[in-house]
NUBA-110413 format. One record per residue (C-alpha): residue number from 1; x, y, z. Coordinates in nm, 4 decimals. Example, Ala and Ser with C-alpha at 12.3 -4.5 7.8 and 13.67 -1.06 7.14 Angstrom:
<atoms>
1, 1.2300, -0.4500, 0.7800
2, 1.3670, -0.1060, 0.7140
</atoms>
This chain:
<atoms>
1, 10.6725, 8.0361, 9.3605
2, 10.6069, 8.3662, 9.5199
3, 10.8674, 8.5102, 9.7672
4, 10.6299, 8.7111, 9.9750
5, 10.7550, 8.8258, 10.3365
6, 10.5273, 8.7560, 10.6386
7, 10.3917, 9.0717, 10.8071
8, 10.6585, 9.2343, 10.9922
9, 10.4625, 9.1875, 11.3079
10, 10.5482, 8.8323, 11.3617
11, 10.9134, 8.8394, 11.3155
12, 11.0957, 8.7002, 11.5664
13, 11.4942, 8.6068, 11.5923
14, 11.6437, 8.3230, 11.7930
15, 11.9513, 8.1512, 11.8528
16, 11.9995, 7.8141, 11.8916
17, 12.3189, 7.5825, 11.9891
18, 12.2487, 7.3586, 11.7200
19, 12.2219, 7.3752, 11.3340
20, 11.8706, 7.3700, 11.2058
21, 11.7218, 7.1992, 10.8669
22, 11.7877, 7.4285, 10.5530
23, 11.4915, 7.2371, 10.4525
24, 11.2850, 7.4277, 10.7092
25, 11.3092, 7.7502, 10.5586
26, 11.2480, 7.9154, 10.1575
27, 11.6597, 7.9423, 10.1249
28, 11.6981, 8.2321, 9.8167
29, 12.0883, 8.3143, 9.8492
30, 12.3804, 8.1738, 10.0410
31, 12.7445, 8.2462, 10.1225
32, 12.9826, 8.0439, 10.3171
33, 13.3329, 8.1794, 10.5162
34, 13.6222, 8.0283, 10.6555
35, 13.8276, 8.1942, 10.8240
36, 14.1098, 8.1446, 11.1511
37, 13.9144, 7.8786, 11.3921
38, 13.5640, 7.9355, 11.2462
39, 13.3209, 7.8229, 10.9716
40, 13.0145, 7.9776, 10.8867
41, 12.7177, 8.0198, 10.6590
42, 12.4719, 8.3111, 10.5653
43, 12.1260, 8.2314, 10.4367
44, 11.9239, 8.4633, 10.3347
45, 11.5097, 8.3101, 10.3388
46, 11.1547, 8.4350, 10.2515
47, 11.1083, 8.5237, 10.6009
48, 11.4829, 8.7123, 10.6901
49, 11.7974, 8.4944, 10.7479
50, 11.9718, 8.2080, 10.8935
51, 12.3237, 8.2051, 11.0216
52, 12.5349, 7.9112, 11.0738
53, 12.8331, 7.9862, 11.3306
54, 13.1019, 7.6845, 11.4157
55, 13.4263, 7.7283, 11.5880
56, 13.5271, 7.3608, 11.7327
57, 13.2331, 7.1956, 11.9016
58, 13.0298, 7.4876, 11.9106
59, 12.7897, 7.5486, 11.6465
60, 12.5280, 7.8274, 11.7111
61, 12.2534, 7.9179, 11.4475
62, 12.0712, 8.2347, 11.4745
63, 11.7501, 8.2312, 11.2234
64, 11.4854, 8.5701, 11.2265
65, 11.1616, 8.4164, 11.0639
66, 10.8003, 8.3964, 11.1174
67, 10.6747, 8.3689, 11.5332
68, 10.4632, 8.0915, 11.3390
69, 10.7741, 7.8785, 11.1913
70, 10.7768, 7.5491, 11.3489
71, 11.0569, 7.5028, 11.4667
72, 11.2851, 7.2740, 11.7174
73, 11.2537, 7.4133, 12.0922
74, 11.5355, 7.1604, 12.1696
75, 11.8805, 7.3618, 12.2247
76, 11.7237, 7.7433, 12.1360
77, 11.9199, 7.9458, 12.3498
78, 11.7795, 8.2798, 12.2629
79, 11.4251, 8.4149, 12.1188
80, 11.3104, 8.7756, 12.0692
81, 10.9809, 8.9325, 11.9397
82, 11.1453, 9.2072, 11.6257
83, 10.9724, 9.5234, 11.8529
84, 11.1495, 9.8444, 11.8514
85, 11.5157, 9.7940, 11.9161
86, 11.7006, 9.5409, 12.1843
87, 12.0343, 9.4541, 12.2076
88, 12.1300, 9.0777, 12.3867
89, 12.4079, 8.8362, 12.4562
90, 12.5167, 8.5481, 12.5064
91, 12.8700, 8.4298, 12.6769
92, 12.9837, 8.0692, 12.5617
93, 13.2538, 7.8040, 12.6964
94, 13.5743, 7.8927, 12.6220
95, 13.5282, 8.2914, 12.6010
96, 13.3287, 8.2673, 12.3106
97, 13.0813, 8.5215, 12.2775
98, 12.7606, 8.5979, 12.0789
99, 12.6007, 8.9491, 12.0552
100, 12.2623, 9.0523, 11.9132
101, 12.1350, 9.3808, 11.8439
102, 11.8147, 9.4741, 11.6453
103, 11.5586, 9.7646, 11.5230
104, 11.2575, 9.8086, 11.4178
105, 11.1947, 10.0984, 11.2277
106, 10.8845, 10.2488, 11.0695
107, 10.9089, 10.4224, 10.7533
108, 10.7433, 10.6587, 10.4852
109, 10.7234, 10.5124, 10.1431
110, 10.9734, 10.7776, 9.9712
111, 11.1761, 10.6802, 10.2464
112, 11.1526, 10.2687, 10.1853
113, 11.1893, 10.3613, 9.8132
114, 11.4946, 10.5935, 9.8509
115, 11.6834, 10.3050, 10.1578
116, 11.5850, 10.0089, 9.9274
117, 11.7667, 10.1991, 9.6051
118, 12.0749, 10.2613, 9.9094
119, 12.0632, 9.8792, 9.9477
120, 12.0708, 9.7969, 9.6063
121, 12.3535, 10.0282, 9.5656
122, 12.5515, 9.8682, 9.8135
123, 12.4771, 9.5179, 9.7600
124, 12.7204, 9.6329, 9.3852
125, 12.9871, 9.6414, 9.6075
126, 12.9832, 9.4147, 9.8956
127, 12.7153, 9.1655, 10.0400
128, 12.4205, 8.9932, 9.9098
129, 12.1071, 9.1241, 9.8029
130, 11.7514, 8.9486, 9.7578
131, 11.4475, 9.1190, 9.5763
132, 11.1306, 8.9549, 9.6659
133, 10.8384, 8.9997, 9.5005
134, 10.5848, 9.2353, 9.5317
135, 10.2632, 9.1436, 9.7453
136, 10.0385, 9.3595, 9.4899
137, 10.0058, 9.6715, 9.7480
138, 10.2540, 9.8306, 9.6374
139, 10.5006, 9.8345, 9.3375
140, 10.8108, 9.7327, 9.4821
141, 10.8671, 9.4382, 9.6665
142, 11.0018, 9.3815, 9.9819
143, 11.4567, 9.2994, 10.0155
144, 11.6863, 9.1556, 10.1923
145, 12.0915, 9.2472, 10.2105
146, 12.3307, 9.1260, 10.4110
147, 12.6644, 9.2444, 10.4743
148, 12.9543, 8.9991, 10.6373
149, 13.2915, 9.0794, 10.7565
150, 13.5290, 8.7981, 10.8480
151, 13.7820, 8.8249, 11.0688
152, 14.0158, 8.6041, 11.2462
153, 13.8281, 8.6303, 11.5635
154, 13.5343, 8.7998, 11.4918
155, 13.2211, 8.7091, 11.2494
156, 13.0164, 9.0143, 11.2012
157, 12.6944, 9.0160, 11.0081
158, 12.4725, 9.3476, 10.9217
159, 12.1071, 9.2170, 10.8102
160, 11.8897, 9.4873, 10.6454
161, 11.5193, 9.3267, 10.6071
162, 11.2673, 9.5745, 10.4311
163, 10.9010, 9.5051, 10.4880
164, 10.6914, 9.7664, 10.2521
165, 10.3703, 9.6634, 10.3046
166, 10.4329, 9.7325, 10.6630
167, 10.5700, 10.0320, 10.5848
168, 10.9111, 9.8735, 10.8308
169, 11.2954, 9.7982, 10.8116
170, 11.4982, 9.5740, 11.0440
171, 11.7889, 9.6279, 11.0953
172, 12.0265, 9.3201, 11.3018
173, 12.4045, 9.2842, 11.3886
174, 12.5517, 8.9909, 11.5207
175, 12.8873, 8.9196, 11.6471
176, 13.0552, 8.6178, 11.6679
177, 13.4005, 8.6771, 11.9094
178, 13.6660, 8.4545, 11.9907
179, 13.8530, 8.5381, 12.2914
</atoms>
């Protein structure tokens, strides 16, 4: 199966206070964490990621894929178009809160070439990396890293989605806080 990403165009990221289907989405990697109070799970899919949050009763998924996806509107708390940069939030029962804040940014392609090799490097270290393949316009295909820390009271995760036949990266951070 090819892991092509979807133009970069019709991203879109959304949080919802439910868990979703892993069989909704092409899942390619996964980590889980447990740490203090919380539970989670990062995914990373064909289309960008899905994140699994749980503390208690509260479970909040946050998923970037396609605008096209069908999925649930039942519960989605949160859903934002991948334009230029935004930053969001979202205060939960409890003091629990959930912050969002995302990029767009248009590249060159010695400059995708040179942040994908960055990536790669990283990903040695710390995080998980995912090489898709390439869609036949260019050489290199498209990745995906993601980059966790775990805390006692905070869940942070640091997506890096490269899109080269878009000539794009998207960049997302997302806190999960416990008061």
């Amino acid at each position: 199966m090819l892991s092509v990403r979807p133009r970069v165009a019709e991203l879109v990221c959304q949080l919802y206070g439910r868990s979703l289907h892993p069989e909704l989405f092409d899942i390619h990697q996964t980590q889980c964490y447990e740490r203090g109070q919380y539970r989670a799970s990062v995914r990373i899919t064909s289309t960008g990621h899905l994140v699994t949050w749980q503390v208690g009763d509260l479970l909040l998924t946050e998923v970037t894929t396609s605008a096209h996806a069908e999925l649930p509107q039942k519960r989605r708390l949160m859903s934002n178009r991948i334009r230029a940069s935004r930053e969001d939030y979202l205060q939960c029962n409890g003091g629990i809160r959930y912050d969002l804040s995302f990029s767009l940014e248009a590249t060159s392609t010695e400059k995708m070439r040179h942040y994908q090799n960055e990536l790669s490097l990283q990903a040695i270290r710390q995080g998980i990396l995912q090489r898709f393949d390439a869609s036949g316009r260019f050489e290199a295909g498209a990745l995906s890293y993601i980059n966790v820390e775990a805390r006692d009271k905070l869940f942070r995760v640091q997506a890096f989605h490269t899109f080269p036949d878009d000539a794009a990266v998207v960049r997302i951070q997302s806190k999960f806080q416990l008061p």
